[in-house]
TORPA-4810 file (N, C-alpha, C, O; in nm, 3 decimals):
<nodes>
NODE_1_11.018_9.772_-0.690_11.056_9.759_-0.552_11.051_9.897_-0.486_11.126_9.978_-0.539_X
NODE_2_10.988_9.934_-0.398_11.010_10.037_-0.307_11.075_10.021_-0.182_11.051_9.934_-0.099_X
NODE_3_11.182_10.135_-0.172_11.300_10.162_-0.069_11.252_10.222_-0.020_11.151_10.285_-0.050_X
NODE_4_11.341_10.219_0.116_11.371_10.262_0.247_11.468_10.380_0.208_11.544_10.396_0.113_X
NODE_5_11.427_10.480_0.356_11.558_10.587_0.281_11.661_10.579_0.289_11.738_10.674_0.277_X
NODE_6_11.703_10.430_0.319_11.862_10.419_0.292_11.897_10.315_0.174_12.005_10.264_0.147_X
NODE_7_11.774_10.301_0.112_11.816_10.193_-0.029_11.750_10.081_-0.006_11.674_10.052_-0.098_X
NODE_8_11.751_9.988_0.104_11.691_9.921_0.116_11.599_9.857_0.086_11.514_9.946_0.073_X
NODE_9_11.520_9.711_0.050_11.414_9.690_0.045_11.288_9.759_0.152_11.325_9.769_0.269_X
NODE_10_11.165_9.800_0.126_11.084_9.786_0.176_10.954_9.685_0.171_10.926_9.594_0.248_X
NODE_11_10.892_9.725_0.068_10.808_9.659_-0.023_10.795_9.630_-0.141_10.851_9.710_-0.215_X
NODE_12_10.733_9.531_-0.203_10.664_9.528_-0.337_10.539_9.581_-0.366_10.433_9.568_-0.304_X
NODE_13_10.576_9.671_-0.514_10.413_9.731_-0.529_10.312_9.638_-0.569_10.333_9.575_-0.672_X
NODE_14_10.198_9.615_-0.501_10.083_9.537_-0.534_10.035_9.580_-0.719_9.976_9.680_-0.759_X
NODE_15_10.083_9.469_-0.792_10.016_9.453_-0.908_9.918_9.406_-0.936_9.867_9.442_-1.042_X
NODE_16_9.857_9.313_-0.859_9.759_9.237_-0.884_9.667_9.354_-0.845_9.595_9.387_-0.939_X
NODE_17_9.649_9.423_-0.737_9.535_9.517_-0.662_9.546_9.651_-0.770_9.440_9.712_-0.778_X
NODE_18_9.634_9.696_-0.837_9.621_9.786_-0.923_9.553_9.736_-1.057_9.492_9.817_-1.127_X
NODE_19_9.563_9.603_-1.093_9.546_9.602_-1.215_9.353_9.541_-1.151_9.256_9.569_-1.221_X
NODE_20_9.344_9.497_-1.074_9.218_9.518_-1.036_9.131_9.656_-1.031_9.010_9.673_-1.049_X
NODE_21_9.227_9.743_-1.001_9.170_9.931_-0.998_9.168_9.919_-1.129_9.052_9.914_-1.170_X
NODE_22_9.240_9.912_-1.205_9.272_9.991_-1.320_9.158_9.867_-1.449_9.157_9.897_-1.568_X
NODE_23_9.091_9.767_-1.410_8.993_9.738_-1.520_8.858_9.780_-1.427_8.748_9.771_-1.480_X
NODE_24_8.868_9.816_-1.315_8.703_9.858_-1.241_8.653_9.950_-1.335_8.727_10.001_-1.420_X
NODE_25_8.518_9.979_-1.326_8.453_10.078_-1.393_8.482_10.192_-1.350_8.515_10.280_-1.430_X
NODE_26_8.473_10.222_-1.167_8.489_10.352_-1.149_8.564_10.292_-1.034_8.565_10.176_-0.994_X
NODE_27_8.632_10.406_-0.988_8.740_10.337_-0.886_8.715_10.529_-0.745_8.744_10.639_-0.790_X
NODE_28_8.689_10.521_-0.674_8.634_10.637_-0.553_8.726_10.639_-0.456_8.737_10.545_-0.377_X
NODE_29_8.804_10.748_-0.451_8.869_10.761_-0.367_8.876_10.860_-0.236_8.855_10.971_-0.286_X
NODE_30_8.894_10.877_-0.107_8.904_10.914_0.030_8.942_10.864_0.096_8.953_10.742_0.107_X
NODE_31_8.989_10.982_0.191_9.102_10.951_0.300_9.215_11.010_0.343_9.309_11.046_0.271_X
NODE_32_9.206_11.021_0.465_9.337_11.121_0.497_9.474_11.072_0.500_9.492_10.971_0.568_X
NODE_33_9.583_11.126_0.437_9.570_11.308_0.419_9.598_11.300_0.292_9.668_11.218_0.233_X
NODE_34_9.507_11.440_0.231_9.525_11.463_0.087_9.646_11.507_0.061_9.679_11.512_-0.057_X
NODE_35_9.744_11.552_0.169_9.889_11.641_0.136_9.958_11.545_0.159_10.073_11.581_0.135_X
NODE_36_9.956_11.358_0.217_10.088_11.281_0.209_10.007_11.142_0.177_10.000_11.096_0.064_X
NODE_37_9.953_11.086_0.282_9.898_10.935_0.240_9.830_10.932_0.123_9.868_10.853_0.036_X
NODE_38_9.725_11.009_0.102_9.613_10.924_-0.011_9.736_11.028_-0.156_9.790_10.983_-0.256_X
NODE_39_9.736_11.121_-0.119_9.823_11.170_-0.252_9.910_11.072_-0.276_9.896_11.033_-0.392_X
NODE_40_10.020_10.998_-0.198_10.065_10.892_-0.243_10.017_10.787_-0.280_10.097_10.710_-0.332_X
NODE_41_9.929_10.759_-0.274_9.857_10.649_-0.288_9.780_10.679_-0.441_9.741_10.578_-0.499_X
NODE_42_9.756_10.804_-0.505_9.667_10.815_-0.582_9.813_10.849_-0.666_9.840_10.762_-0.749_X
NODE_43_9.894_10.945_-0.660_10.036_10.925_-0.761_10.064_10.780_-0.797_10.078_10.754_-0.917_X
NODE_44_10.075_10.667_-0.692_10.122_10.543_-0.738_9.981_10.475_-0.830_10.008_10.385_-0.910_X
NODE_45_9.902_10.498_-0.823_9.786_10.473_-0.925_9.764_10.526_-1.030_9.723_10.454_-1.122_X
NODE_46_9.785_10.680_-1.055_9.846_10.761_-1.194_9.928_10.685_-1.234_9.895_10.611_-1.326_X
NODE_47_10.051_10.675_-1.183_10.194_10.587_-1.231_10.166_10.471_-1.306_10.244_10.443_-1.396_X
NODE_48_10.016_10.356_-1.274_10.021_10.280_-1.340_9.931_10.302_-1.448_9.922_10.239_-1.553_X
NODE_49_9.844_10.435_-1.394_9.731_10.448_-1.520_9.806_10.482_-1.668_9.779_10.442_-1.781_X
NODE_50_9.944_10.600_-1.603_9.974_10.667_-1.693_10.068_10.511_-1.811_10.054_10.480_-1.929_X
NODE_51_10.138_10.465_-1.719_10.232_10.349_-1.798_10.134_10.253_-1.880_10.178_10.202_-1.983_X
NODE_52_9.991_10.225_-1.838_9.888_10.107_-1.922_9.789_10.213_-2.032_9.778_10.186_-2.152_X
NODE_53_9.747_10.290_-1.992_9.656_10.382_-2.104_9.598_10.516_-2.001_9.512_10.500_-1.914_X
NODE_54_9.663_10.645_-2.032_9.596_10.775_-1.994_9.467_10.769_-1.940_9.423_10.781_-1.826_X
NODE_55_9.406_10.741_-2.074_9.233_10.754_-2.077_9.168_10.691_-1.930_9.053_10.707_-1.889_X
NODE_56_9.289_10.609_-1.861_9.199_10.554_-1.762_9.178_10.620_-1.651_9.084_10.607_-1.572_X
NODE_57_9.273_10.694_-1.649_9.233_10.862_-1.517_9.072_10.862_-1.530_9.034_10.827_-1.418_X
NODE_58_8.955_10.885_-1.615_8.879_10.973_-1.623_8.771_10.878_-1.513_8.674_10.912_-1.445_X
NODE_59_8.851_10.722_-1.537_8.770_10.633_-1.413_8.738_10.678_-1.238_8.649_10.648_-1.158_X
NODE_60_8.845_10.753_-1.233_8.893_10.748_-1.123_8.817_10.908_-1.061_8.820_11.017_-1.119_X
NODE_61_8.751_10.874_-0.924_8.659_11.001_-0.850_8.757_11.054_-0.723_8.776_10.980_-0.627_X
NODE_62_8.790_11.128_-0.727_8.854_11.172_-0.572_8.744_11.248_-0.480_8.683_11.342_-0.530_X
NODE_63_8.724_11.216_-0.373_8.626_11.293_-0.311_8.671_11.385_-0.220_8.722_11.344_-0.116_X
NODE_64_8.662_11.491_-0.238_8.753_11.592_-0.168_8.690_11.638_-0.043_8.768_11.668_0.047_X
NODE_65_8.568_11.649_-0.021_8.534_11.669_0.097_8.557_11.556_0.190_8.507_11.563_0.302_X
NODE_66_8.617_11.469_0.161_8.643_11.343_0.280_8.786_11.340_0.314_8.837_11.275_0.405_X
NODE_67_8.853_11.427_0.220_8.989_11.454_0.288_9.051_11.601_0.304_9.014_11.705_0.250_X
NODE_68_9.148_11.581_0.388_9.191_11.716_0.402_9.367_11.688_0.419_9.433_11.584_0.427_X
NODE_69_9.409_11.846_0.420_9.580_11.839_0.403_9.617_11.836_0.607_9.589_11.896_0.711_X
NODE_70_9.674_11.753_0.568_9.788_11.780_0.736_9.818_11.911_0.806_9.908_11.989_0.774_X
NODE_71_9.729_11.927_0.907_9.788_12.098_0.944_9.862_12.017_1.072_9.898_11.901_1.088_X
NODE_72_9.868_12.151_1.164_9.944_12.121_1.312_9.931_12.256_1.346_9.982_12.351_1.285_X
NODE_73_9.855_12.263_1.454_9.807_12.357_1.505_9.925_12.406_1.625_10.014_12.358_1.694_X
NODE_74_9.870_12.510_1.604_10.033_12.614_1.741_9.933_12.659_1.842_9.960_12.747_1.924_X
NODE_75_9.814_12.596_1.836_9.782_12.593_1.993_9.755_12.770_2.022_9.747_12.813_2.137_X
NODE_76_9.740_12.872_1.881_9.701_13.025_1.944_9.632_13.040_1.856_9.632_13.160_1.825_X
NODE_77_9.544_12.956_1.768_9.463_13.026_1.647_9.538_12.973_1.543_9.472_12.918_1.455_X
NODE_78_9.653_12.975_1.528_9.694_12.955_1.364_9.821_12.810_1.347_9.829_12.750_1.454_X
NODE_79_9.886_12.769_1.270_9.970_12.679_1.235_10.104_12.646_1.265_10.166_12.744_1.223_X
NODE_80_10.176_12.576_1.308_10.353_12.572_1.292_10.329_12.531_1.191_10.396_12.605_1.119_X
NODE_81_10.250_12.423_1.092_10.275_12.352_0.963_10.127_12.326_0.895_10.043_12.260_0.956_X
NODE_82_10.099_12.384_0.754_10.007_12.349_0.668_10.017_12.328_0.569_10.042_12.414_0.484_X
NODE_83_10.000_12.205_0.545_10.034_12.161_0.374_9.923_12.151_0.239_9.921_12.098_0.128_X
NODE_84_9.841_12.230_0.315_9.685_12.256_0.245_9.761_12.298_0.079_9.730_12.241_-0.026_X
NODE_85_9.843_12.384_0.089_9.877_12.399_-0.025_9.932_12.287_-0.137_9.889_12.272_-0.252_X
NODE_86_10.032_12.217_-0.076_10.032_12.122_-0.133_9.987_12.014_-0.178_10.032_11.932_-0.258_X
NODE_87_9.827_12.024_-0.076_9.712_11.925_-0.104_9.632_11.978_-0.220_9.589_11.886_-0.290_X
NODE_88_9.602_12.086_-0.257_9.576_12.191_-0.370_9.607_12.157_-0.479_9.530_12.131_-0.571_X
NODE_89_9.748_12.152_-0.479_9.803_12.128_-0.602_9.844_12.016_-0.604_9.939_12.009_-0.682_X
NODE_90_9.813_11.896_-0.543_9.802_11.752_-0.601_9.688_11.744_-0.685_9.674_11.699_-0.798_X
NODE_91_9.595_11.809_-0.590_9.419_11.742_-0.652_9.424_11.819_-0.803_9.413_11.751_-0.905_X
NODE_92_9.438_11.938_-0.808_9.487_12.002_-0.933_9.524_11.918_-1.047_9.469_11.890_-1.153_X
NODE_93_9.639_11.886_-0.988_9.763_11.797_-1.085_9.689_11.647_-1.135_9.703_11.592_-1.244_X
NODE_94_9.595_11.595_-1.002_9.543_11.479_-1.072_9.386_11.524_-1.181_9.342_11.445_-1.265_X
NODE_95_9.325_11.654_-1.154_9.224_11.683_-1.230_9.297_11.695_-1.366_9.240_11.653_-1.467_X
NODE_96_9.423_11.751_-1.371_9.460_11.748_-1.501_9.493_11.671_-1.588_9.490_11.678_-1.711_X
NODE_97_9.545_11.550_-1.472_9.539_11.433_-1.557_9.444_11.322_-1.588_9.467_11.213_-1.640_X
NODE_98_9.308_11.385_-1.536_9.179_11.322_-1.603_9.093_11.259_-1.500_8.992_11.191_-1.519_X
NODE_99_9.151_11.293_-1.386_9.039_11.218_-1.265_8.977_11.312_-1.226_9.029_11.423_-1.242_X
NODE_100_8.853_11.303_-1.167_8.703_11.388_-1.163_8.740_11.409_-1.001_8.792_11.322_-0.932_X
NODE_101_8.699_11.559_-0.950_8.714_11.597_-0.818_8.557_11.616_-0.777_8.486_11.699_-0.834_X
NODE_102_8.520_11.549_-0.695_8.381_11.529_-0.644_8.381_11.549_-0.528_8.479_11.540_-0.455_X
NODE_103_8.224_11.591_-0.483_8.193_11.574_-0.315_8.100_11.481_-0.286_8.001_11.481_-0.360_X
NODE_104_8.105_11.398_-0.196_8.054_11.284_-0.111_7.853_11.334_-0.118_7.750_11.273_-0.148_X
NODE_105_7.885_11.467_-0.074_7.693_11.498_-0.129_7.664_11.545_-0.289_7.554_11.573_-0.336_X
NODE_106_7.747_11.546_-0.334_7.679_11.566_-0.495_7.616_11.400_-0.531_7.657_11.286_-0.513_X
NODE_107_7.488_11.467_-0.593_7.416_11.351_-0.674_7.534_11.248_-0.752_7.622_11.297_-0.823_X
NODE_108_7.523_11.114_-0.731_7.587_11.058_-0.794_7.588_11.068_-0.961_7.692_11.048_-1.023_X
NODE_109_7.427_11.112_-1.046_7.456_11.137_-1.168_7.474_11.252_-1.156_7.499_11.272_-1.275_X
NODE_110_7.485_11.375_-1.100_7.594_11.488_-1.157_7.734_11.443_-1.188_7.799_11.525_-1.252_X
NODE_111_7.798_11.327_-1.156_7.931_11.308_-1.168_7.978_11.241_-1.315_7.939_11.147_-1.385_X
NODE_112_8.067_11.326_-1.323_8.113_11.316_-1.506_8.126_11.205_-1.546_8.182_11.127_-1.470_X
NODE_113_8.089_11.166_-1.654_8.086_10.975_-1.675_8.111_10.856_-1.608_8.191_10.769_-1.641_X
NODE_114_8.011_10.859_-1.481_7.958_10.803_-1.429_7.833_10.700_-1.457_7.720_10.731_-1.418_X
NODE_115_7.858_10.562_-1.535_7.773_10.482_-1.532_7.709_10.428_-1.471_7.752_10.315_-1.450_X
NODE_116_7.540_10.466_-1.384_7.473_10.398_-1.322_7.359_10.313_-1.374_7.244_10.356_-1.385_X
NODE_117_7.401_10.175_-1.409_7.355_10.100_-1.462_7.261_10.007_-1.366_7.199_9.912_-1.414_X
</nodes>
């Protein structure tokens, strides 16, 4: 069950749509933002890779040139808020746990066990 920040119900996590990710061959991911939405979205998919079998990270492509971290521009050249860093060290954190960091123009067979059958 996922809460609200006061405890509450919000939602139920979709099992059926994960366990659909999690037998695909390759599963491609993009979309903004790499520092809150899709990072959540790709943690709650670790969460189930990690609880059914590790090995299944290595399915999984993040495409990093199709996303980017949340800035907010101050309107003189530079930021009130950039979470680039923290978009950094998600993608990091999920390369380490076995998902492949790709770009949208790399050859599809340059990409690490990638079956194009």
């Amino acid at each position: 069950m996922l809460a609200r920040f006061d405890g509450q119900p919000l939602a139920q996590r979709n099992t059926l749509f994960l366990q659909t990710l999690l037998t695909s061959d390759a599963v491609i991911i993009a979309g903004q933002a790499a520092s809150h939405c899709v990072k959540s979205s790709i943690d709650d998919l670790l969460e189930g890779i990690v609880a059914q079998d590790p090995a299944l990270a290595k399915k999984v492509y993040l495409l990093t040139d199709c996303m980017s971290a949340v800035t907010v521009p101050d309107g003189k050249g530079g930021f009130l808020a950039d979470f680039t860093p923290q978009a950094e060290a998600a993608l990091q954190r999920f390369a380490d746990a076995g998902m492949h960091l790709c770009r949208s123009t790399d050859a599809l067979e340059t990409w690490p066990g990638l079956k194009l059958d």
